[in-house]
Structure formats: structure tokens, C-alpha cells
TIRO-2110 file (N, C-alpha, C; in Angstrom, 1 decimal):
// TIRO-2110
73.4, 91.4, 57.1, N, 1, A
73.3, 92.4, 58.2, CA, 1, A
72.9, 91.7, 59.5, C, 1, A
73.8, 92.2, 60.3, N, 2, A
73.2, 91.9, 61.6, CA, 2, A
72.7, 92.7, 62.9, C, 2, A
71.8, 92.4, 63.6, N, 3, A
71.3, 93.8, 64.3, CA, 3, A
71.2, 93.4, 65.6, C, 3, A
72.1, 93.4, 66.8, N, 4, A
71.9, 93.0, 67.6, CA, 4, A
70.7, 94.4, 69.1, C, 4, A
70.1, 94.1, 70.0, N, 5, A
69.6, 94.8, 70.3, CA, 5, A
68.8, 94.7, 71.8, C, 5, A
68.8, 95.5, 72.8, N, 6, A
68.0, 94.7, 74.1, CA, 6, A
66.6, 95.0, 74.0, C, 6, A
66.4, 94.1, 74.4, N, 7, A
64.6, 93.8, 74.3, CA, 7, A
64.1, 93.4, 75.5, C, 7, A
64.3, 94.6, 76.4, N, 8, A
64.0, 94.4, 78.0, CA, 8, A
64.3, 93.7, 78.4, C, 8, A
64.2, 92.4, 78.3, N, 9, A
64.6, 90.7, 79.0, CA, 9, A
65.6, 90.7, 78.4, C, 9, A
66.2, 91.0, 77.6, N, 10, A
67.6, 90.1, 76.8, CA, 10, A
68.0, 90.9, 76.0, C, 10, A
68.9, 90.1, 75.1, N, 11, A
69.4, 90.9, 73.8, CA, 11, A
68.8, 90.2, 72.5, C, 11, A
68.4, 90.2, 71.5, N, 12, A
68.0, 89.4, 70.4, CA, 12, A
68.9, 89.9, 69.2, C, 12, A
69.0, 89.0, 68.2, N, 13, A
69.5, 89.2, 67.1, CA, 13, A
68.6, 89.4, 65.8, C, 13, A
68.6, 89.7, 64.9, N, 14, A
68.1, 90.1, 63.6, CA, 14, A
68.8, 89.7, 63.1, C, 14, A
68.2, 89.3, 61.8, N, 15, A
69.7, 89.0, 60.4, CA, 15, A
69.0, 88.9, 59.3, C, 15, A
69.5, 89.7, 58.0, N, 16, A
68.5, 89.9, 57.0, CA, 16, A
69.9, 89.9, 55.5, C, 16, A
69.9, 89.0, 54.7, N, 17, A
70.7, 89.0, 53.7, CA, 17, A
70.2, 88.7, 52.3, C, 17, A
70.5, 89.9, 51.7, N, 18, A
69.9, 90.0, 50.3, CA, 18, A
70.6, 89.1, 49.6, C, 18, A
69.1, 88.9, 48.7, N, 19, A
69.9, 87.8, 47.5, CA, 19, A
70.3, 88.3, 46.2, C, 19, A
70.4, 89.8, 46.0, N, 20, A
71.1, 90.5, 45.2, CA, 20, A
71.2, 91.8, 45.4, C, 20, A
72.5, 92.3, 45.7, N, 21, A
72.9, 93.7, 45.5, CA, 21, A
73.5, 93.8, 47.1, C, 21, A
73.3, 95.1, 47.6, N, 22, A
74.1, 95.3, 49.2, CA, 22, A
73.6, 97.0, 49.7, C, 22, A
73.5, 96.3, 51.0, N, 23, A
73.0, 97.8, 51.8, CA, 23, A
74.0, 98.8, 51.5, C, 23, A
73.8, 100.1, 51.5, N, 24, A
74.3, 101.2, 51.3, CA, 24, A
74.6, 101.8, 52.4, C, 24, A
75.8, 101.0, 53.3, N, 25, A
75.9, 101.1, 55.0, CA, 25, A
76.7, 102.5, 54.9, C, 25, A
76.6, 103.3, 55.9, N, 26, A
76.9, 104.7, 55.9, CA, 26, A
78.4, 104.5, 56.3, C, 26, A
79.3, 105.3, 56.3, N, 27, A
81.2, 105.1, 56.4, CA, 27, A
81.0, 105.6, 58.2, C, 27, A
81.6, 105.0, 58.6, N, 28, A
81.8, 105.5, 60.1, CA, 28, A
83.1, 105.0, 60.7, C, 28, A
83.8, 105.4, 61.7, N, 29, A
84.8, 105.0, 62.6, CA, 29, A
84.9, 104.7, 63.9, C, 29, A
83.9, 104.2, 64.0, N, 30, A
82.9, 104.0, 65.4, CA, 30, A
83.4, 102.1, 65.3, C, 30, A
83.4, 101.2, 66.7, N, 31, A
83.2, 100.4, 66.7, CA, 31, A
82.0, 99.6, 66.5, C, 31, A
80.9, 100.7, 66.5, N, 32, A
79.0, 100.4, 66.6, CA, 32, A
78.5, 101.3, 66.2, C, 32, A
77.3, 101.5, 65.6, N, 33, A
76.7, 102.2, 64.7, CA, 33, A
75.3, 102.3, 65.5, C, 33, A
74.4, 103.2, 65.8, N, 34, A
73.3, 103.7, 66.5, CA, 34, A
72.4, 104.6, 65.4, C, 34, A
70.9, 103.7, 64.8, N, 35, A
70.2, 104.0, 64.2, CA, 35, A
69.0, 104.4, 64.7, C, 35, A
68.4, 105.5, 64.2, N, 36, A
67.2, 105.6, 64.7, CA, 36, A
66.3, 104.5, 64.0, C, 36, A
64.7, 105.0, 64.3, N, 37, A
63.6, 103.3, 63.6, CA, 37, A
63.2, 103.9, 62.3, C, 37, A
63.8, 105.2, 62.3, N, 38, A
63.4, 105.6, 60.8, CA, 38, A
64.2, 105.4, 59.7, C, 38, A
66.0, 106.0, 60.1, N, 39, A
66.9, 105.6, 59.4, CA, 39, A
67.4, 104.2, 58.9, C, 39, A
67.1, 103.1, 60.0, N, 40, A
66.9, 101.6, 60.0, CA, 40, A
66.0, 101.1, 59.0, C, 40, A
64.8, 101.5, 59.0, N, 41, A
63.6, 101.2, 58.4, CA, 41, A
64.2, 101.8, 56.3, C, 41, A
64.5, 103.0, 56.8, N, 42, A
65.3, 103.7, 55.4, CA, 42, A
66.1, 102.8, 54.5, C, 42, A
67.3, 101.9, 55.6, N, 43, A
68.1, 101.1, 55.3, CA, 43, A
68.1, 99.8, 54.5, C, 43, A
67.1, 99.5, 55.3, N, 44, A
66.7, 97.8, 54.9, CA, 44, A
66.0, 97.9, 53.7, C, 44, A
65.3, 98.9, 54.0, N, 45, A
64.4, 99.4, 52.2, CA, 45, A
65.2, 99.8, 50.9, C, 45, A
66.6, 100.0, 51.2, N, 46, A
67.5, 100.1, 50.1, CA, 46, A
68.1, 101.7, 49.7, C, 46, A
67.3, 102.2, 50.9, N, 47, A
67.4, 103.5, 50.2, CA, 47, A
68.8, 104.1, 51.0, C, 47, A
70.0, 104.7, 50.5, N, 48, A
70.8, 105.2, 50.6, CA, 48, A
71.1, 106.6, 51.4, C, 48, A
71.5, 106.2, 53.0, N, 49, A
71.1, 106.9, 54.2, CA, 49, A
72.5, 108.4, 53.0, C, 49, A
73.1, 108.3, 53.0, N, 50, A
74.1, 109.0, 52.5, CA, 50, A
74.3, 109.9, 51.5, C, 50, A
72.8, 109.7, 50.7, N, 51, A
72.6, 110.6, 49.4, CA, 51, A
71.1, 111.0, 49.6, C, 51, A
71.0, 111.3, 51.2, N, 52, A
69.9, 112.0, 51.4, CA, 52, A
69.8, 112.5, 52.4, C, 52, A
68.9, 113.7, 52.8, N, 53, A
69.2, 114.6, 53.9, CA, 53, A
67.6, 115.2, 54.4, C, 53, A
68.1, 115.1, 55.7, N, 54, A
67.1, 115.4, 56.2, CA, 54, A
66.0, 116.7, 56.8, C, 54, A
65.0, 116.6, 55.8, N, 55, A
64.7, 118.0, 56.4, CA, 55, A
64.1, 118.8, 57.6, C, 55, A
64.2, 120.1, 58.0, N, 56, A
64.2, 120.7, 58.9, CA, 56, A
62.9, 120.4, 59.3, C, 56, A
62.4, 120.3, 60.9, N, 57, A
60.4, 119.8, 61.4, CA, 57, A
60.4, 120.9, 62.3, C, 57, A
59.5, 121.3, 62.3, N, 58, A
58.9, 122.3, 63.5, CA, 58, A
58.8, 121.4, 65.1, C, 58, A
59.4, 121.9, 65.7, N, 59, A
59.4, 121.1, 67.0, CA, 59, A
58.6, 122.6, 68.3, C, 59, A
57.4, 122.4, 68.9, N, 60, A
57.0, 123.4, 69.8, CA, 60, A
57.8, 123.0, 71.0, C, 60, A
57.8, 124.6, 71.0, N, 61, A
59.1, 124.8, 72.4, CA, 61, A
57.9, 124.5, 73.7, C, 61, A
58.7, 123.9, 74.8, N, 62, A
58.2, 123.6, 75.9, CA, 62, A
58.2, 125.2, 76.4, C, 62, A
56.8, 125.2, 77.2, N, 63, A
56.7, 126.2, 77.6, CA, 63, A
56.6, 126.3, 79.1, C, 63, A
END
């Protein structure tokens, strides 16, 4: 996997390749994929963004 990304000054690269098995990358038709730091974080950890869902958070309304 590779993760490219701007880092105020520049762009940097990431690169992280297992030595057994494979990310559970989500199916998309996109030329680029936009992760949040949680679903990223989800990713790399193995866990399968696809066979799990996210539950509803209480968000307070601006008042």
C-alpha cells in the first residue's frame, strides 16, 4: 500500500507491505480513495472497512 499525502510543505509518501495475507481494500470507481484517520487506522490494522458499519454518535446541534 501506498499513501500519498500533503504535509503542509510537501507531499510525502507512506508504504507499508505485509508479509502475509492483504488489506481488505474497499471496491470503489473512483480514481482515488479519501480515508478518514479512523478508517485508515481500521485498515492497516486488518480489519475489514466492508464487513462493518458504523454506528450512529450524538452530535450537539449548534446553537
Amino acid at each position: 500500500m501506498k499513501i500519498l499525502y500533503w504535509d503542509r510543505d510537501g507531499y510525502a509518501i507512506w508504504m507499508k507491505r505485509l508479509e502475509k495475507g492483504s488489506f481488505a481494500w474497499p471496491k470503489h470507481d473512483a480514481t482515488h480513495v479519501e480515508f478518514s484517520t479512523t478508517e485508515l487506522a481500521a485498515l492497516l490494522g486488518g480489519i475489514d472497512l466492508t464487513a462493518t458499519r458504523r454506528r450512529l454518535r450524538y452530535v450537539q446541534p449548534v446553537a
